[in-house]
HTML snippet that shows the backbone in 3Dmol.js (N, CA, C, O; Angstrom):
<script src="https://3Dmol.org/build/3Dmol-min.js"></script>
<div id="view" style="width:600px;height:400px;position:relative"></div>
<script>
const pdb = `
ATOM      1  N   UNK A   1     -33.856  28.701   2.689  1.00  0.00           N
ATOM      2  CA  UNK A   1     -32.931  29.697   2.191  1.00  0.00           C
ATOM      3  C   UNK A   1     -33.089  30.971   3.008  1.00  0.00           C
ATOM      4  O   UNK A   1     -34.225  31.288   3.361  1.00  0.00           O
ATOM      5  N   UNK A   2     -32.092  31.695   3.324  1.00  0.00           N
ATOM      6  CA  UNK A   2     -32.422  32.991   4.027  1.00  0.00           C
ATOM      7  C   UNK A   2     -32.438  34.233   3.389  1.00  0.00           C
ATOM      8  O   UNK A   2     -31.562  34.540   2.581  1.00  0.00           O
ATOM      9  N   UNK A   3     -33.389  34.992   3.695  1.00  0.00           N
ATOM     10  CA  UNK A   3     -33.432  36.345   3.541  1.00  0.00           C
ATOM     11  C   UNK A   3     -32.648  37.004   3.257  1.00  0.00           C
ATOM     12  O   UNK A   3     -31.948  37.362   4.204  1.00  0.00           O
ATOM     13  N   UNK A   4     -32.363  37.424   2.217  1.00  0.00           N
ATOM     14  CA  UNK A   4     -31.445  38.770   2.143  1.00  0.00           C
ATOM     15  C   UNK A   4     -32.224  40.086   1.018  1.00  0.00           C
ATOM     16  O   UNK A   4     -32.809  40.142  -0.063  1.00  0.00           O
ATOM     17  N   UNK A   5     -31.739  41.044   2.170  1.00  0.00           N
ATOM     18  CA  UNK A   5     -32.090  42.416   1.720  1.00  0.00           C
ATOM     19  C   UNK A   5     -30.771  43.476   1.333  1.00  0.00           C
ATOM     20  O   UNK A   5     -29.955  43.340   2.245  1.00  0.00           O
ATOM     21  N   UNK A   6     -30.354  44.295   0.507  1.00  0.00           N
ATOM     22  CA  UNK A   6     -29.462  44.895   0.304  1.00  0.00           C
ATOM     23  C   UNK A   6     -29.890  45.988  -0.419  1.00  0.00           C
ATOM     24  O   UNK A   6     -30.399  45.881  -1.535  1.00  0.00           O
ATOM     25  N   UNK A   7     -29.695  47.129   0.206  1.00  0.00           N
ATOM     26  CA  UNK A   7     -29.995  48.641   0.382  1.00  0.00           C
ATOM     27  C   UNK A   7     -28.768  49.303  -0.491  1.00  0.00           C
ATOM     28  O   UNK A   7     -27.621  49.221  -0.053  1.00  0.00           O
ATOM     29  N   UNK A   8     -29.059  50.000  -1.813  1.00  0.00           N
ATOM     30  CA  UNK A   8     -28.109  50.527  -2.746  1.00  0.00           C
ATOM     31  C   UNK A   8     -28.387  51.444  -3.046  1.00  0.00           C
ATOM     32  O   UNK A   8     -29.481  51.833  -2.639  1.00  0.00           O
ATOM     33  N   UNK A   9     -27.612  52.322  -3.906  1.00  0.00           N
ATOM     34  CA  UNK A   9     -27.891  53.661  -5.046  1.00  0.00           C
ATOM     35  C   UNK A   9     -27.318  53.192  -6.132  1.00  0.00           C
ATOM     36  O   UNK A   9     -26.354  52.428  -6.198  1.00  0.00           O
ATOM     37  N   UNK A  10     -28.080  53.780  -7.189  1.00  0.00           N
ATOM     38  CA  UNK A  10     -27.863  53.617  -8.509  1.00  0.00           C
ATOM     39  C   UNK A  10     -26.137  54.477  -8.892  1.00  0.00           C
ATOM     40  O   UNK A  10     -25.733  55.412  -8.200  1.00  0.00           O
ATOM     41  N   UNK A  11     -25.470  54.000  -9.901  1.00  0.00           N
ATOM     42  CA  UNK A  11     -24.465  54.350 -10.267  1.00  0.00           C
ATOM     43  C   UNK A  11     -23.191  54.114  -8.929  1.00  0.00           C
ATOM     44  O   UNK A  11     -22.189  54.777  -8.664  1.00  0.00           O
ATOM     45  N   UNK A  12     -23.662  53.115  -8.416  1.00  0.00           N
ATOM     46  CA  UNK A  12     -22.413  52.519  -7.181  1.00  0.00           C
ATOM     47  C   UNK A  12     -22.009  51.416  -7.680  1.00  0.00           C
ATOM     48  O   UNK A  12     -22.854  50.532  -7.823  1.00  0.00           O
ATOM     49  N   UNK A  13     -20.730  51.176  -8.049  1.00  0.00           N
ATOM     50  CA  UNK A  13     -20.069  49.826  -8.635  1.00  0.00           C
ATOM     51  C   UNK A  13     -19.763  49.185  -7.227  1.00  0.00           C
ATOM     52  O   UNK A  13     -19.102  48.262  -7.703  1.00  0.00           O
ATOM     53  N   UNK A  14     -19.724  48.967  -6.006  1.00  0.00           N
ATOM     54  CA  UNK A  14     -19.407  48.182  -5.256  1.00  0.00           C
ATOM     55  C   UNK A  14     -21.057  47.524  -4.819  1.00  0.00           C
ATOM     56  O   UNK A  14     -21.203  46.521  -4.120  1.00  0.00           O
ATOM     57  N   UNK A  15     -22.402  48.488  -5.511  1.00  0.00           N
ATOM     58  CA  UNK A  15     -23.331  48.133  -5.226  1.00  0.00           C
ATOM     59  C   UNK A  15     -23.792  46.460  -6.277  1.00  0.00           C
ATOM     60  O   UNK A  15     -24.018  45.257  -6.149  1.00  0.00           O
ATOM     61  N   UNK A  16     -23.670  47.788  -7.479  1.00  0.00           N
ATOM     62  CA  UNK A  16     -23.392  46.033  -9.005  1.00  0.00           C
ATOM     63  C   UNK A  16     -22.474  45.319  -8.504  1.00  0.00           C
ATOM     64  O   UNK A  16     -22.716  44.224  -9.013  1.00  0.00           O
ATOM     65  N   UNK A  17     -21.529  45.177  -7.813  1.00  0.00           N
ATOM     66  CA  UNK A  17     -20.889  43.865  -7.433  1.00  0.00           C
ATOM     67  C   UNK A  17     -21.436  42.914  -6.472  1.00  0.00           C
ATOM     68  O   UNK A  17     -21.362  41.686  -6.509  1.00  0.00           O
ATOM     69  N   UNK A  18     -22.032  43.710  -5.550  1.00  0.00           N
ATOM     70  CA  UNK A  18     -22.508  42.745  -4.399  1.00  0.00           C
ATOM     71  C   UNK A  18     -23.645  42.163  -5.184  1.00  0.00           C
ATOM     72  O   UNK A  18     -23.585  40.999  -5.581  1.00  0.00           O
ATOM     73  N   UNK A  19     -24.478  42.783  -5.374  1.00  0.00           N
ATOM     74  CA  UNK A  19     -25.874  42.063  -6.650  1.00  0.00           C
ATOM     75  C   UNK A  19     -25.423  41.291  -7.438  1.00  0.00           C
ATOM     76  O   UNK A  19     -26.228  40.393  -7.684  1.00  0.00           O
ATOM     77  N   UNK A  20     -23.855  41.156  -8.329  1.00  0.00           N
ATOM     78  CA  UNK A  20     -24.084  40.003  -9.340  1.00  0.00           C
ATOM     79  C   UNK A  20     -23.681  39.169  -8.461  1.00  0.00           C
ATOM     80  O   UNK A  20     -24.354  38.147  -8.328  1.00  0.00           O
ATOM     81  N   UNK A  21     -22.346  39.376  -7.522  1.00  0.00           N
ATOM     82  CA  UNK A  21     -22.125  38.513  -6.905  1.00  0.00           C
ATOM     83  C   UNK A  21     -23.905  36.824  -6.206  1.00  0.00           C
ATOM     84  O   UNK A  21     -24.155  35.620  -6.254  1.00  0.00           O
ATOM     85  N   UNK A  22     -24.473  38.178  -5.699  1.00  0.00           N
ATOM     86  CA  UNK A  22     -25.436  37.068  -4.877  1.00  0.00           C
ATOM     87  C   UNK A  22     -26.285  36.823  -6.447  1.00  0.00           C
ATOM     88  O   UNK A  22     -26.903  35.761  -6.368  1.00  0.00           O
ATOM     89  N   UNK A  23     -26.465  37.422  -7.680  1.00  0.00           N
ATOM     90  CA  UNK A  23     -27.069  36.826  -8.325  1.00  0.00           C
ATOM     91  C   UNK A  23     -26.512  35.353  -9.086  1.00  0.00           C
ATOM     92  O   UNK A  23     -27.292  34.491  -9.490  1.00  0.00           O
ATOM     93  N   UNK A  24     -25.108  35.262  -9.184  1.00  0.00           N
ATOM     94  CA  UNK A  24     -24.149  34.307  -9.588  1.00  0.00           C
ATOM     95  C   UNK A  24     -24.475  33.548  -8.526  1.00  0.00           C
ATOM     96  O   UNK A  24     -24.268  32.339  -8.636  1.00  0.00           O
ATOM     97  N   UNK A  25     -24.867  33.900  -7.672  1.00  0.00           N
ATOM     98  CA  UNK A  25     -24.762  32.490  -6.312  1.00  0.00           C
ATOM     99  C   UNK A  25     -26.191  31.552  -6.567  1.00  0.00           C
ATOM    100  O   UNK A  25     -26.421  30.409  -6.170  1.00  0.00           O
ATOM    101  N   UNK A  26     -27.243  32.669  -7.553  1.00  0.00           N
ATOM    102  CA  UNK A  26     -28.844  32.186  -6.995  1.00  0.00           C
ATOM    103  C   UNK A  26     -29.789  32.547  -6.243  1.00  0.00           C
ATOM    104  O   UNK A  26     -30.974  32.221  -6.174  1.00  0.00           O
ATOM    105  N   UNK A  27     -28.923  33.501  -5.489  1.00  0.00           N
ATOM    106  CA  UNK A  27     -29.794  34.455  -3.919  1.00  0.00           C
ATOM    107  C   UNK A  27     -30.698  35.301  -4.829  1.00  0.00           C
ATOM    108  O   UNK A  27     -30.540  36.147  -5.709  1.00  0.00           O
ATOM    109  N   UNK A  28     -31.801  34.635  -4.163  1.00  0.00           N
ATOM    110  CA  UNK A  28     -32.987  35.880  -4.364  1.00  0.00           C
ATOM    111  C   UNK A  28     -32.687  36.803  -3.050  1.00  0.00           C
ATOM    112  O   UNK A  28     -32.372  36.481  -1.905  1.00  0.00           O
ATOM    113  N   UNK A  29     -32.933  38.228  -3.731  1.00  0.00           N
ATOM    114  CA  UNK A  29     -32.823  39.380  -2.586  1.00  0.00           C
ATOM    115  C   UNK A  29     -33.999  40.299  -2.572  1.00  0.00           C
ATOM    116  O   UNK A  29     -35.019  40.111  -3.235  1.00  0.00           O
ATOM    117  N   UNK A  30     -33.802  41.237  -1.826  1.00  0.00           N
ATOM    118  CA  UNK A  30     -34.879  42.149  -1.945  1.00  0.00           C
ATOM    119  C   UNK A  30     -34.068  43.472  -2.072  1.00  0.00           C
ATOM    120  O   UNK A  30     -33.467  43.748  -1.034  1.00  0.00           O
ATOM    121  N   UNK A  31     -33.889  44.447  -3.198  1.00  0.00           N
ATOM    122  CA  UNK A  31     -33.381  45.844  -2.868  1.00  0.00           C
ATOM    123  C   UNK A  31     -34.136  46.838  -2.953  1.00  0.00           C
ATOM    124  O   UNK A  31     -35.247  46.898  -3.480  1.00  0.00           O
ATOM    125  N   UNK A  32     -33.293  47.983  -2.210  1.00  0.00           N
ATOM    126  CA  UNK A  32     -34.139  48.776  -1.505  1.00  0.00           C
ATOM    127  C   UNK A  32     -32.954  50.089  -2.086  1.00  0.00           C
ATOM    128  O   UNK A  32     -31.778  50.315  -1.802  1.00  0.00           O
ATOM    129  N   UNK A  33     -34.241  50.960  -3.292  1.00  0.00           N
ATOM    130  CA  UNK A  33     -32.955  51.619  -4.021  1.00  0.00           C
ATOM    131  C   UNK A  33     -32.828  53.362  -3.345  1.00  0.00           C
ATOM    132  O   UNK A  33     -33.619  54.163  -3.844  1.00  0.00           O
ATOM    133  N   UNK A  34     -31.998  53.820  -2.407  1.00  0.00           N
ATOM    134  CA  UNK A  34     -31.829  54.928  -1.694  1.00  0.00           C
ATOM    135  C   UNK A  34     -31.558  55.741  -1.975  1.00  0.00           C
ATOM    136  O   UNK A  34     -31.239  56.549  -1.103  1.00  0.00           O
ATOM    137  N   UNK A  35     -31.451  56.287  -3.928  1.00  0.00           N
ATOM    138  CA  UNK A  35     -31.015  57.120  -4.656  1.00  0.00           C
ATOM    139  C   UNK A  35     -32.433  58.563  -3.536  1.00  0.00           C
ATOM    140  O   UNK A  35     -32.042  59.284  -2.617  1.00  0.00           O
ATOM    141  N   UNK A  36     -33.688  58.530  -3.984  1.00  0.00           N
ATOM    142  CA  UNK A  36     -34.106  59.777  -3.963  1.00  0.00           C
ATOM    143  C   UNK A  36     -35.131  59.601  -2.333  1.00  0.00           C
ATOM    144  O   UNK A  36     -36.298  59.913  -2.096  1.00  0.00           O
ATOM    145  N   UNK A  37     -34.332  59.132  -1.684  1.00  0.00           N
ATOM    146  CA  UNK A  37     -35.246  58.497  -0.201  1.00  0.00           C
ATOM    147  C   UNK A  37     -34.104  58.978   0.936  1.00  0.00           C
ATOM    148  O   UNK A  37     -33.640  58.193   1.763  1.00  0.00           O
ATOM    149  N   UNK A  38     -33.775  60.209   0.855  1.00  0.00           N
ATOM    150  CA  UNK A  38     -32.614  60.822   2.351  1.00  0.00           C
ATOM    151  C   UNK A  38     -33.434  60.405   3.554  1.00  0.00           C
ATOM    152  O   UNK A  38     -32.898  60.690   4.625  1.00  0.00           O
ATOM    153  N   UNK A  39     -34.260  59.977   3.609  1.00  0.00           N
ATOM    154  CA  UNK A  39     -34.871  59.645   5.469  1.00  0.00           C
ATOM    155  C   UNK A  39     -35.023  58.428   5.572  1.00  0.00           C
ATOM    156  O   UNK A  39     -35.421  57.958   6.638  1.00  0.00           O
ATOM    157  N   UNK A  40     -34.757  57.671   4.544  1.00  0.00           N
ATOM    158  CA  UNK A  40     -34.629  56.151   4.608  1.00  0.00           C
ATOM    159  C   UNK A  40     -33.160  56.137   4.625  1.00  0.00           C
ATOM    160  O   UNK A  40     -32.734  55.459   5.560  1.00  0.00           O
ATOM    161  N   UNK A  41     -32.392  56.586   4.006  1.00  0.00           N
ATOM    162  CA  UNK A  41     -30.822  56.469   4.572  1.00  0.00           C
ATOM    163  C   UNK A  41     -30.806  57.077   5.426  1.00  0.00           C
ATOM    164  O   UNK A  41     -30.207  56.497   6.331  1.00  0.00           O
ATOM    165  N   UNK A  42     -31.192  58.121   5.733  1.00  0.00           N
ATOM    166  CA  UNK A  42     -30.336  58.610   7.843  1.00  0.00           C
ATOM    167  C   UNK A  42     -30.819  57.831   8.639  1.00  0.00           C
ATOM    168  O   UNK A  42     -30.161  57.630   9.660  1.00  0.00           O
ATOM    169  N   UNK A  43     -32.338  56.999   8.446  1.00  0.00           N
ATOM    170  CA  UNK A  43     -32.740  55.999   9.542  1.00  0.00           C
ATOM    171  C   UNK A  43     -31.931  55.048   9.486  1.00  0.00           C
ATOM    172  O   UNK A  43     -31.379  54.696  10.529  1.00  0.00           O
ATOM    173  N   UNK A  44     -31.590  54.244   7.993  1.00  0.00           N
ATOM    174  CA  UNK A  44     -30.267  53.414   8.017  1.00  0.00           C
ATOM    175  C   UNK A  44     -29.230  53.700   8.574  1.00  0.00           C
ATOM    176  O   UNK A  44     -29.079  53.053   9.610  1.00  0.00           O
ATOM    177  N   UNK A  45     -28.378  54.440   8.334  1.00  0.00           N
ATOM    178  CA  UNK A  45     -27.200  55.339   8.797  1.00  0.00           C
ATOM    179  C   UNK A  45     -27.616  55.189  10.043  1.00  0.00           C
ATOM    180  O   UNK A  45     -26.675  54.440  10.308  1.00  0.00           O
ATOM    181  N   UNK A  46     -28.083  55.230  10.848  1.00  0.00           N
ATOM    182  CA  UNK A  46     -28.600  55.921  12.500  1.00  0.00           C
ATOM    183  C   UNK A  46     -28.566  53.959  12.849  1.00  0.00           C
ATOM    184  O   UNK A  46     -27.806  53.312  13.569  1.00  0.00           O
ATOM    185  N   UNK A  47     -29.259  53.695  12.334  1.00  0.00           N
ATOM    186  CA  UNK A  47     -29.557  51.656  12.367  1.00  0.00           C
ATOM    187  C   UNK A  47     -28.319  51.034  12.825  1.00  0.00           C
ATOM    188  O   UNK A  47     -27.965  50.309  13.755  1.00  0.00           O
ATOM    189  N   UNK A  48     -27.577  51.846  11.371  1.00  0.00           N
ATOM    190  CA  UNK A  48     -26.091  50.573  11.700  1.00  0.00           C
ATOM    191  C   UNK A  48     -25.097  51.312  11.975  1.00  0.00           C
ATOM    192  O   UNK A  48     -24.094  50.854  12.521  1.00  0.00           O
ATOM    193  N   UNK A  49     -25.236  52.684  11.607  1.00  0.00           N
ATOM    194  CA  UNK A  49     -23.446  53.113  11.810  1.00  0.00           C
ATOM    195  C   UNK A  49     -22.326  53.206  10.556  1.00  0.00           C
ATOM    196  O   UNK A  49     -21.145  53.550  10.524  1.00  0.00           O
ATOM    197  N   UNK A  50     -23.427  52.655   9.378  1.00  0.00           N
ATOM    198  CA  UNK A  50     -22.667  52.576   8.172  1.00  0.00           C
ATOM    199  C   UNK A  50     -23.199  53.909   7.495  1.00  0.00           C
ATOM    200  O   UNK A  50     -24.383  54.248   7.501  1.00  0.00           O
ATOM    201  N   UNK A  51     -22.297  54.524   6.987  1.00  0.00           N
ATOM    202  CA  UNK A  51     -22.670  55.733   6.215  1.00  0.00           C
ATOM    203  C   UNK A  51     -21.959  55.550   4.437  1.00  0.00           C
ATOM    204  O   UNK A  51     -21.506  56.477   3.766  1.00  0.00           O
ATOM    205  N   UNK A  52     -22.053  54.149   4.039  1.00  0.00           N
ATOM    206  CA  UNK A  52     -22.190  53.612   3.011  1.00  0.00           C
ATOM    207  C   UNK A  52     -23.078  52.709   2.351  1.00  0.00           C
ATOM    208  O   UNK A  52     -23.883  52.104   3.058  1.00  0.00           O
ATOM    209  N   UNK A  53     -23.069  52.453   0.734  1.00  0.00           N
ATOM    210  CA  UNK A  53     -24.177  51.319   0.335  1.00  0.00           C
ATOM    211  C   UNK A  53     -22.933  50.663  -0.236  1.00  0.00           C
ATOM    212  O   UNK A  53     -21.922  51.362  -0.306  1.00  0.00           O
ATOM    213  N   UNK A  54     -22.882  49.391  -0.658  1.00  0.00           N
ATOM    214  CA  UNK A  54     -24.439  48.451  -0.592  1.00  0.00           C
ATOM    215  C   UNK A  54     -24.000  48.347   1.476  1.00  0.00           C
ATOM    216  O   UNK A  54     -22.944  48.393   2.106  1.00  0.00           O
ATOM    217  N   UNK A  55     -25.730  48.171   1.941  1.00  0.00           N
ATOM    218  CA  UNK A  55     -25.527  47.472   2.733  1.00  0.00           C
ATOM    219  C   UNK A  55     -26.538  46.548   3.045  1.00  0.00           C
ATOM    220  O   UNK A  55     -27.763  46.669   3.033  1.00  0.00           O
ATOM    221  N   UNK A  56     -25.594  45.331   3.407  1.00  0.00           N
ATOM    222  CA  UNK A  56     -26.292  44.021   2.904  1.00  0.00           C
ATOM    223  C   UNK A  56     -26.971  43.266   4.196  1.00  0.00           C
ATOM    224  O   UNK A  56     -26.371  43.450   5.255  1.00  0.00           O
ATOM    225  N   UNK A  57     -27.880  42.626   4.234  1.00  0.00           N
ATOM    226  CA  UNK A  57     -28.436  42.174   5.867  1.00  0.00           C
ATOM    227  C   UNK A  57     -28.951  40.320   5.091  1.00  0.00           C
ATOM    228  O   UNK A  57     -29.307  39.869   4.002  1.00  0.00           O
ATOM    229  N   UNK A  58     -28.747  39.934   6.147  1.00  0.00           N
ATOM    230  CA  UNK A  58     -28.852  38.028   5.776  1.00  0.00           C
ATOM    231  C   UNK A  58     -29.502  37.606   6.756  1.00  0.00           C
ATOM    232  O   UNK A  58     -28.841  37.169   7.698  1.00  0.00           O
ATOM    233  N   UNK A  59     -31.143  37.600   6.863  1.00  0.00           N
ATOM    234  CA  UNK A  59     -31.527  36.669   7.644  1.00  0.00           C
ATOM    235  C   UNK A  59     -31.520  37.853   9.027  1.00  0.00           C
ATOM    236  O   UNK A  59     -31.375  37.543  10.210  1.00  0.00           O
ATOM    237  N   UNK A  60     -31.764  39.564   8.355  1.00  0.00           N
ATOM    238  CA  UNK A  60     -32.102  40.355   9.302  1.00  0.00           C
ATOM    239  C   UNK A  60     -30.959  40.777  10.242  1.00  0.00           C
ATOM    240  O   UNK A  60     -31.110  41.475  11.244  1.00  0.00           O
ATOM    241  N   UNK A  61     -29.766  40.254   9.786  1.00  0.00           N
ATOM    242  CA  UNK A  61     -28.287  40.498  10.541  1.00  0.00           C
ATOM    243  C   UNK A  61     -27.311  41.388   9.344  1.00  0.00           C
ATOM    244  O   UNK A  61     -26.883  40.875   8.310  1.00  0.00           O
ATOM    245  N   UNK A  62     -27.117  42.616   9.701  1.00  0.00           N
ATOM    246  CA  UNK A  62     -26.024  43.296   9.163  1.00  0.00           C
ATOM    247  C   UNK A  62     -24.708  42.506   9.034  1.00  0.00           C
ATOM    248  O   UNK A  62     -24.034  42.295  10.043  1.00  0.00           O
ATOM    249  N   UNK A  63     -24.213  41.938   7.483  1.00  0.00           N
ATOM    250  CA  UNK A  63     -23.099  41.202   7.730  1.00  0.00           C
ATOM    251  C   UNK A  63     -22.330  42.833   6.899  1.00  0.00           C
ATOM    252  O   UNK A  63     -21.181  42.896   7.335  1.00  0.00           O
ATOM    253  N   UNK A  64     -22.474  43.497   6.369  1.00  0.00           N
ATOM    254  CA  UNK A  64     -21.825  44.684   6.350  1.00  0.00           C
ATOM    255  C   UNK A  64     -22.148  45.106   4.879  1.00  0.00           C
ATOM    256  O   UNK A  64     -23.273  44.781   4.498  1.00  0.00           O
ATOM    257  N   UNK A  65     -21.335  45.794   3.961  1.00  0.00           N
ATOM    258  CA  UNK A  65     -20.630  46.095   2.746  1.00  0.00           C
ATOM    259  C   UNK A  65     -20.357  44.817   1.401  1.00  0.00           C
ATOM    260  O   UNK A  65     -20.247  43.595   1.495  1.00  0.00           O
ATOM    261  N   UNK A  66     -20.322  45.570   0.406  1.00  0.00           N
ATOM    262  CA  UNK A  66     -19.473  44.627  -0.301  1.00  0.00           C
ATOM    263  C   UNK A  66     -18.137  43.864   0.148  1.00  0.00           C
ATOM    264  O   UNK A  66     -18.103  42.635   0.205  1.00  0.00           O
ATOM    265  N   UNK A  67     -17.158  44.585   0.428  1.00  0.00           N
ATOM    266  CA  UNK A  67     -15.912  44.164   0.635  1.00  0.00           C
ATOM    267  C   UNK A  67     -16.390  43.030   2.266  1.00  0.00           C
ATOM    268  O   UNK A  67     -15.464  42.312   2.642  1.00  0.00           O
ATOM    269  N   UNK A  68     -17.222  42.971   2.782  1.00  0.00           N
ATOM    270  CA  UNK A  68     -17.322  42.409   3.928  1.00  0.00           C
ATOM    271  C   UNK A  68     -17.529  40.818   3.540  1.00  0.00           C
ATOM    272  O   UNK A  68     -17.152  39.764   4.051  1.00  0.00           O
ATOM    273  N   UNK A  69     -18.369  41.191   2.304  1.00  0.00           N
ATOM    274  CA  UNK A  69     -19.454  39.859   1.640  1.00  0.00           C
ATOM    275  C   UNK A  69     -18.702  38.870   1.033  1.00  0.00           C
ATOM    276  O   UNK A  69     -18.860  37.653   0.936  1.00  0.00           O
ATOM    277  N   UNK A  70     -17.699  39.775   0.574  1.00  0.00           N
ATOM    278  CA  UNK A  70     -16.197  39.342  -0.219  1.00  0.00           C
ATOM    279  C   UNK A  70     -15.397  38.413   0.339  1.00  0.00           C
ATOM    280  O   UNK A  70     -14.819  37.466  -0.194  1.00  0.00           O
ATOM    281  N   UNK A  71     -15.427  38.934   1.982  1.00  0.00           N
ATOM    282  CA  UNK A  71     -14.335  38.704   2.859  1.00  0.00           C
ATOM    283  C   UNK A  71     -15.174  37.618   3.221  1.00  0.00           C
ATOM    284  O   UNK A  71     -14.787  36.569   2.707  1.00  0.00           O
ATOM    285  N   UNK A  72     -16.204  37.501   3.938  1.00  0.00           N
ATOM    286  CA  UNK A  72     -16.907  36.085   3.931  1.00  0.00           C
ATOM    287  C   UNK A  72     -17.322  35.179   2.822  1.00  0.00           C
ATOM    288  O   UNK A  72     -17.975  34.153   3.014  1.00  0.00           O
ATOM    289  N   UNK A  73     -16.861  35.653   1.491  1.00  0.00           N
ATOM    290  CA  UNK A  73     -17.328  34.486   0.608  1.00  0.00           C
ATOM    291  C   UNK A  73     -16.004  33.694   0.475  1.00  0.00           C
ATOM    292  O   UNK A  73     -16.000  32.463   0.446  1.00  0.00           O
ATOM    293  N   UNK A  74     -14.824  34.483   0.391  1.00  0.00           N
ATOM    294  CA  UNK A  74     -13.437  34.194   0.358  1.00  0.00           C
ATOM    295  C   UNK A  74     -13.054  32.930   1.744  1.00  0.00           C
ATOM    296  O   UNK A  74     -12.199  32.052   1.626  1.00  0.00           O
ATOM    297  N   UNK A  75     -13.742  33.099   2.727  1.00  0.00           N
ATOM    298  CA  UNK A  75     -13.565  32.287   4.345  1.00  0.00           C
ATOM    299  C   UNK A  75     -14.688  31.390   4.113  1.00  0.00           C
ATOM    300  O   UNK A  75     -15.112  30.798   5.106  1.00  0.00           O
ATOM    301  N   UNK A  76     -15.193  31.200   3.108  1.00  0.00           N
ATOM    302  CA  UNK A  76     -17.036  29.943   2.979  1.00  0.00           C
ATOM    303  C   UNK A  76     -17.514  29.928   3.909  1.00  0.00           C
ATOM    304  O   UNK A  76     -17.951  28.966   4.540  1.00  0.00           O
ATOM    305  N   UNK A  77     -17.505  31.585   4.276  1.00  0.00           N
ATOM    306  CA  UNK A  77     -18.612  31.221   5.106  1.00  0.00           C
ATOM    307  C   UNK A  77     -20.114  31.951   4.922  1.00  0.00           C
ATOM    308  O   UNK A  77     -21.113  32.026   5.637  1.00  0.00           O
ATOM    309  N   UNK A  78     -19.709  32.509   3.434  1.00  0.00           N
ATOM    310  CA  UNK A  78     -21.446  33.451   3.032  1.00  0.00           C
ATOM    311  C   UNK A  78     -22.139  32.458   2.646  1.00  0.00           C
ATOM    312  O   UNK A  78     -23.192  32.468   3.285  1.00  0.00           O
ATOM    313  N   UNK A  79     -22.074  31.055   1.473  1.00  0.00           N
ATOM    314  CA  UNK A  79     -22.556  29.809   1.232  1.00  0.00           C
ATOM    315  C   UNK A  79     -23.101  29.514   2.727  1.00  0.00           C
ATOM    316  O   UNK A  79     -24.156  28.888   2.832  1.00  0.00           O
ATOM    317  N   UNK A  80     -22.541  29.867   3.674  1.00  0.00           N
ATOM    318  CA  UNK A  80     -23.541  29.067   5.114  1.00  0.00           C
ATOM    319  C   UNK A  80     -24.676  30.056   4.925  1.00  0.00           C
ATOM    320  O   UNK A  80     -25.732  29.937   4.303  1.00  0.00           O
ATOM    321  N   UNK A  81     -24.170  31.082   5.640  1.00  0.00           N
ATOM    322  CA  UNK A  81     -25.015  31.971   5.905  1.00  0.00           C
ATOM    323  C   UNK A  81     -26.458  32.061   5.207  1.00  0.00           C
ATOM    324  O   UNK A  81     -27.558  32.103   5.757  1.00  0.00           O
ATOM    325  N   UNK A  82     -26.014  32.086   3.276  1.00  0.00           N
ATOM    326  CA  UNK A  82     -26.888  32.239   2.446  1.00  0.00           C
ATOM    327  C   UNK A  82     -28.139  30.623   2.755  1.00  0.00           C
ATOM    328  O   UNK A  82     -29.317  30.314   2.576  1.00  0.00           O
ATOM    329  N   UNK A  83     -27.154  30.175   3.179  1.00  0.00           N
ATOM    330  CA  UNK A  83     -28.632  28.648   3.110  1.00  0.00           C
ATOM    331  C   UNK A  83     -29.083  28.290   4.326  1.00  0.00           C
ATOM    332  O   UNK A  83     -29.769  27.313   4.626  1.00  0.00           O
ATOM    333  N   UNK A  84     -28.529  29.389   5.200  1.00  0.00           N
ATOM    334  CA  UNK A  84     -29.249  29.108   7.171  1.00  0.00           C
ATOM    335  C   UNK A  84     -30.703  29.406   6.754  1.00  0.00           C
ATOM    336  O   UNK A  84     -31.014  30.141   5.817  1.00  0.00           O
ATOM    337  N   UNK A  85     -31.541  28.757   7.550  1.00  0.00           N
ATOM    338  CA  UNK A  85     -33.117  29.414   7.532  1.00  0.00           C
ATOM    339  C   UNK A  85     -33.464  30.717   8.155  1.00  0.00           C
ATOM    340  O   UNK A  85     -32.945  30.943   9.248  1.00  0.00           O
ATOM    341  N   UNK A  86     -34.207  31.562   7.675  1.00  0.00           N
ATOM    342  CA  UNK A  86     -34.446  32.757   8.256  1.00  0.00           C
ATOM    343  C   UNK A  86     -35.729  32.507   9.806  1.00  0.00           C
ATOM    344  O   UNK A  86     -36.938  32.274   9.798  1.00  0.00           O
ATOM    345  N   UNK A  87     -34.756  32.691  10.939  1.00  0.00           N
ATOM    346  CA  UNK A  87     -36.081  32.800  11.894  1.00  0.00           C
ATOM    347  C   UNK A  87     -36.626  33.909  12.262  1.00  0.00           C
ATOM    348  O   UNK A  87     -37.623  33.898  12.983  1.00  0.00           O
TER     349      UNK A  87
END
`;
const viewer = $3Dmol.createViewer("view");
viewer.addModel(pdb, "pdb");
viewer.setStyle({}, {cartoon: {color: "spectrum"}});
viewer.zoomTo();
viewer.render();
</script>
């Protein structure tokens, strides 16, 4: 099963979506909550270029946002992703 980590703040509804979403799937994740940590988000921010949460990584690859996760669960292709092995 692969890795996934997803970096949120509390009181973000696109953040509770991506979480039930992968919890409805079974994905164990790891989050990483960025409410009172500003130098852990500008190093993020600076990382990817995203200056939003959730942002979600699979197996150590930025697949993006909620709406991204959406857009690949909608194309089957997050079910791959979620069960590639993490190298």
């Amino acid at each position: 099963m692969a890795t996934v980590k997803i970096y949120t703040k509390t009181s973000c509804p696109a953040c509770d979506l991506a979480k039930q979403i992968l919890e409805e799937k079974g994905v164990l994740f790891e989050e990483f909550i960025l409410d009172d940590k500003p130098e852990e988000l500008k190093a993020l921010i600076n990382k990817t270029n995203m200056k939003t949460v959730p942002q979600i990584f699979i197996n150590n690859h930025l697949i993006g946002g909620c709406s991204d996760m959406l857009d690949l669960d909608r194309k089957n292709q997050l079910d791959i992703l979620l069960q590639a092995e993490d190298n």
